[in-house]
N, C-alpha and C positions, 0 to 999 in steps of 0.2 A: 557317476560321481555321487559319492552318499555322505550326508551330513548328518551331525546331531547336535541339537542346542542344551546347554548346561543353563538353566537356569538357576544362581545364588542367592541366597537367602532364606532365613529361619521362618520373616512372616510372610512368604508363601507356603510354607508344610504347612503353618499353622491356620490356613487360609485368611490371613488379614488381608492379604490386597489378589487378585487376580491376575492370574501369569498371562497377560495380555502379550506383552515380548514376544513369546515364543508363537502366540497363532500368528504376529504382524512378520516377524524372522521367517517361518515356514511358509508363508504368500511368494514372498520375495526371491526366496533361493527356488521356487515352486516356478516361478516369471524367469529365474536367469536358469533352469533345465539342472539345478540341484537339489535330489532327491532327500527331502528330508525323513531319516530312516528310526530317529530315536529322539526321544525330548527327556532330559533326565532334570531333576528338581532336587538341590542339595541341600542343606544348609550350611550354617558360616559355622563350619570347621573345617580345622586345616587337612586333617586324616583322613578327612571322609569325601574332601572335594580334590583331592589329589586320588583316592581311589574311582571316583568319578571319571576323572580325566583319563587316567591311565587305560579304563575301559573304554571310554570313547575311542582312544586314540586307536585300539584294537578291532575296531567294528568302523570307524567310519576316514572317511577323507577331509573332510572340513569341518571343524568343531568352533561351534558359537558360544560365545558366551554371554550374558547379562547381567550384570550387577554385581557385589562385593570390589567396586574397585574407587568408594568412597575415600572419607578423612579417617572414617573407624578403626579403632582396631580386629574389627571383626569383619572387615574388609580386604577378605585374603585371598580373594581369583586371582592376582598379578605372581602373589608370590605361594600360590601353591602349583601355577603351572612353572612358575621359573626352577623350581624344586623340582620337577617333573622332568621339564628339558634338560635340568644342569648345566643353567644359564644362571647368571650373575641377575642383580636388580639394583638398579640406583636412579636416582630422581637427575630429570630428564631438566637440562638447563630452561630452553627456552615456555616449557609447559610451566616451571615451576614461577618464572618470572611471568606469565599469566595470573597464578592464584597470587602471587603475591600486589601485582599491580589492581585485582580485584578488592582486597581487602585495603588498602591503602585508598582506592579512589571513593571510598566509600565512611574513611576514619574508622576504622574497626580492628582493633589488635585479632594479628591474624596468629590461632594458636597451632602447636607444633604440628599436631599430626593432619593438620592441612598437606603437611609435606607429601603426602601418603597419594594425594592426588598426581603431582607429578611425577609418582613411577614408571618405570619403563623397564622391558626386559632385555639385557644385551642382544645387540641384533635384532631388535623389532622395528617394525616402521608405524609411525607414531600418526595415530588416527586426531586429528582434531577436534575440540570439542567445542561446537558454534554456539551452545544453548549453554553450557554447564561448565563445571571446572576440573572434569576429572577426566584426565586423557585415556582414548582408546591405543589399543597396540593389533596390530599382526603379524604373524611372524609362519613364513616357511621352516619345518623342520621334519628331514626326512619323507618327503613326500606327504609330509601331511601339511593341512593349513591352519594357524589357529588364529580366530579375531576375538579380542576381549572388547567388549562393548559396557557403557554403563546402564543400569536399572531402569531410569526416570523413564516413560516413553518419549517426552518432550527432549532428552538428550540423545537416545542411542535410537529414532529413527532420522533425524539427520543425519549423526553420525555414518550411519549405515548408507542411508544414500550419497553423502556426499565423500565418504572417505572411501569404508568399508567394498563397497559393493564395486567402485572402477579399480580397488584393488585385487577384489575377487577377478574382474575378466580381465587383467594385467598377466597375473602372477598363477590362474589355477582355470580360466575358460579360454587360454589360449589358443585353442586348436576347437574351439567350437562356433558354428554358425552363431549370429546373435539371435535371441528371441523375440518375438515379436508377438505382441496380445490384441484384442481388441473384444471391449465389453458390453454385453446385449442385454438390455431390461426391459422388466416384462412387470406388470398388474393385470390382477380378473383373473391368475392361475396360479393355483399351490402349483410344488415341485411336483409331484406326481404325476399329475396330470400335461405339465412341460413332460418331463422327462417321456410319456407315452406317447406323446404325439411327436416324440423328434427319436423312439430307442433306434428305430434303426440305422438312423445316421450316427449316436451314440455308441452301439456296437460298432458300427464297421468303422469307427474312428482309428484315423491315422495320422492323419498327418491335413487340415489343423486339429490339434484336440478339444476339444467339448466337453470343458466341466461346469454342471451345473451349479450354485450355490443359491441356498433358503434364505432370508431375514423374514422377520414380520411381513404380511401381506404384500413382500416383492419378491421376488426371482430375479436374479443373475444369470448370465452362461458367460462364460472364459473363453473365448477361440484364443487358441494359441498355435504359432508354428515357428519354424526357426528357417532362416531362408539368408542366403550369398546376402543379397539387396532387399532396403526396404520394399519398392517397388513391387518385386516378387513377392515379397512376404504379405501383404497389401491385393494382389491379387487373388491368393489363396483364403484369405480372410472374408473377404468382401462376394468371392465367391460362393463360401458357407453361410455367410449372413445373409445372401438371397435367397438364398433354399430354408433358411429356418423362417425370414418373414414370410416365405410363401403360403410356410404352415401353420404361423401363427402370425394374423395380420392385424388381429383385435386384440393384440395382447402386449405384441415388441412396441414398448413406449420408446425407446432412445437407444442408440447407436455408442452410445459412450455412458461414461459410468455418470450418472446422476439418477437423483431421486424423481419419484414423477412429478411432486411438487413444481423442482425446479423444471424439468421440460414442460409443465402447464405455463408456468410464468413466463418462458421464451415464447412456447406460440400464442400467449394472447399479450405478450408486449408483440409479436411481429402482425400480430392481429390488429392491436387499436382494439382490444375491449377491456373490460375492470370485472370485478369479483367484490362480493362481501359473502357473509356468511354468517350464518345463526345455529350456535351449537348448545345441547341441552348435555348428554348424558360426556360426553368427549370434553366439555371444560373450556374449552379454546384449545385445546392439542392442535386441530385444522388449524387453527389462526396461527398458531407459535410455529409451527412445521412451515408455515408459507413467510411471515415475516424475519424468520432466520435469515433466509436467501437475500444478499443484499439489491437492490434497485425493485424487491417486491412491491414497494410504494409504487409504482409506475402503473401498477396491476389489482393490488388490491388494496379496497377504499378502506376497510373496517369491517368491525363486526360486531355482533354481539351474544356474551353467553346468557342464555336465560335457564339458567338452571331449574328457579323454581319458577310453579304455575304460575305464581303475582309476576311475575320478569315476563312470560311468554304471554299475560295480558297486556302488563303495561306498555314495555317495549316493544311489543310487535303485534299489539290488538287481536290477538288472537282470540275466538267466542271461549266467554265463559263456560257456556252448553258445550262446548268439547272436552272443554278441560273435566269438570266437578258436573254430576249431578248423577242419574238413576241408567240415563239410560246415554253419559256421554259416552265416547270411545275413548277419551283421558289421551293423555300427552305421550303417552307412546302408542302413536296411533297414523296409518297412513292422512288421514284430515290434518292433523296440528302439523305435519312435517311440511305438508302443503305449502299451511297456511304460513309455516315461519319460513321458506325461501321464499315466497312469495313478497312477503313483510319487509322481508329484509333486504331484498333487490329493487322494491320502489322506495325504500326511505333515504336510501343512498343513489338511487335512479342510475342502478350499474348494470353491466348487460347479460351478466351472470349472478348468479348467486345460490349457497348449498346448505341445505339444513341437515341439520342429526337429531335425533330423540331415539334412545329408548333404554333398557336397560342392563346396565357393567355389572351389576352385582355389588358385593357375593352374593344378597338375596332377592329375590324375588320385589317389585315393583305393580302395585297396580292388577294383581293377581295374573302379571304377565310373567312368561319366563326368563330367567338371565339370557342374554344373548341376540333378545328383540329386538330390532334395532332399525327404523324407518328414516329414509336419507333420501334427501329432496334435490333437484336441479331446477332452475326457475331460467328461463329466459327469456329476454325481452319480445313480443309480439310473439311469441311460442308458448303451445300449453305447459305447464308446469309438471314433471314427471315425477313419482313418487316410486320407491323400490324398495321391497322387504327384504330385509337381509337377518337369518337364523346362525350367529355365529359363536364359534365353542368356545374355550379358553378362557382365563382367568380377565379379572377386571381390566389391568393394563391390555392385555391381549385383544380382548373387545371393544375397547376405546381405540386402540391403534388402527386394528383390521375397521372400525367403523369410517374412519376419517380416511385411510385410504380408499375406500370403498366409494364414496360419491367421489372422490380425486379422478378415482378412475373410471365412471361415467363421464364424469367434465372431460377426458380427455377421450375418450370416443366421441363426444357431439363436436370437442374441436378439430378431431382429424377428417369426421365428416363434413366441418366446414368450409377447412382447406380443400378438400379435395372436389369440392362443391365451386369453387370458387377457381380451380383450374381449368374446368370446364368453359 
């Protein structure tokens, strides 16, 4: 089954905003075993988005679409595919008495080409729209499928999941097993290095399949298979994720899709310990990455940024002689990383705690080079570990990989402590 997504609108050509749509669309049909084989990018014209379609329609089986199905007049995916099929278009009762009951419950004269939202094409089944006011459609024709989805992403991935997607396996995966995923993450290794110590189970992949995927400083793998029963599908999965933690035992942080953040804050809530933390060249990035996560208060007390030297004396009495003088080591230096996890796990009297120092760039710091970067673990009656870390990439890039990088020492001394404590 091969798909291709039409994404509408001018300011994507013109790159104002980022076709995020179609990489969220291609995951998804990727999870329900449809192969996305084309992603085309039009703009709002009518000539050129009906020759769009036409060619989709010659190359693939199920054709998506996103956006142009606004109030605008330049909102013309509804009725350039209707021109396509040689299907009629008219505004769909009960959608239309949504935008209208919108603009009413809010006292706001609702103007004409609102109407434009409640389009429909003869013979479509009318996707609803949970977040927005602009109705979805799919529609069988001639063996083909087509779903018109709206732009926003906060409108058309509900849509998609809650409409779109049980009518996809309704109406076009009826004679197929269901799919079944299950996602494996990892910190402490680029993809390269995953992918080498797992290619040959890579290669000889069959059946589940094994796709890796990169972010900043984590790694993904996808097992995927399709199987009669969960059950089944569950046993073949679980059986591949024994054989990849085998091979990577210091690395697979979590068994489902979360960041390491979040699996640190699980096992030191199931722990009964606390966290602060003292960041110099990172800003609080640690800190914001960890209090996103809601119930992080249970876990971690606070922190503090000392950007500059005066901050890394006053706040966390770090020796002037390290910082400034002839022959100190200065503040990107394994001593101050020391000394500020150290600082900064007795002034909160927490049972962990991680420092960062050194330097993002773009230029040079301290006659050190971009990319230096010393990150500290402190814990209670345990000596305090310091670790150098030489990393590439641009400012953001260094700040990121820095903050994950003691996240994920803190989660090897806490798997070692579980397993310490099994015994």
């Amino acid at each position: 089954m091969k798909a291709e997504i039409i994404a509408v609108g001018t300011e994507l050509l013109l790159g104002q905003i980022t076709n995020t749509n179609a990489r969220y669309l291609s995951q998804q049909l990727s999870y329900m075993g449809i192969d996305v084989y084309y992603q085309t990018v039009v703009g709002d014209n009518l000539n050129r988005l009906k020759q769009a379609i036409e060619l989709a329609s010659s190359r693939a089986d199920v054709i998506l679409f996103s956006g142009g199905i606004g109030p605008t007049q330049d909102d013309l995916t509804k009725d350039a595919l209707a021109e396509v099929l040689g299907r009629s278009i008219y505004i769909d009762p009960a959608s239309m008495e949504k935008v209208a009951s919108f603009f009413e419950g809010r006292d706001i004269t609702m103007t004409e080409n609102n109407r434009r939202q409640a389009l429909v094409i003869e013979n479509s089944h009318v996707l609803a729209n949970s977040t927005g006011l602009a109705v979805g459609i799919a529609i069988e024709d001639k063996e083909k499928y087509y779903i018109v989805l709206p732009g926003p992403p906060k409108e058309l991935q509900p849509m998609f999941e809650n409409e779109a997607k049980p009518w996809l396996l309704e109406h076009v995966l009826t004679d197929e097993h269901p799919i079944y995923s299950k996602m494996l993450k990892f910190a402490g290794i680029g993809e390269s290095a995953l992918e080498d110590a797992l290619i040959d189970l890579i290669s000889a992949q069959s059946d589940p399949t094994i796709a890796p995927y990169a972010k900043e400083a984590e790694v993904t793998i996808r097992l995927t298979t399709k199987a009669a029963t969960e059950k089944e599908a569950m046993t073949k999965l679980k059986n591949m994720e024994a054989q990849i933690r085998d091979r990577l035992p210091n690395h697979m942080y979590a068994d489902q899709n979360i960041s390491i953040e979040e699996q640190i804050l699980l096992m030191m809530t199931g722990m009964k310990l606390t966290l602060t933390a003292a960041e110099s060249c990172t800003g609080g990035l640690l800190m914001q990455n960890l209090t996103l996560i809601p119930g992080s208060g249970n876990v971690f007390m606070g922190g503090v940024v000392c950007y500059s030297n005066e901050m890394k004396e006053k706040m966390l009495n770090v020796p002037h002689e390290l910082l400034e003088g002839e022959n100190a080591p200065g503040a990107v230096s394994p001593e101050v990383a020391e000394v500020l996890a150290d600082e900064a796990r007795k002034t909160l009297d927490t049972d962990f705690a991680v420092s960062i120092t050194g330097v993002a760039g773009p230029g040079s710091s301290e006659r050190k080079p971009v990319g230096l970067v010393y990150v500290g673990l402190a814990e209670r009656n345990q000596p305090t570990q310091v670790f150098e870390l030489n990393i590439r990439g641009n400012r953001e890039s260094i700040r990121v990989r820095a903050a994950k990088s003691i996240l994920y020492r803190l989660w090897l001394r806490l798997s070692e402590l579980q397993k310490e404590s099994v015994k």
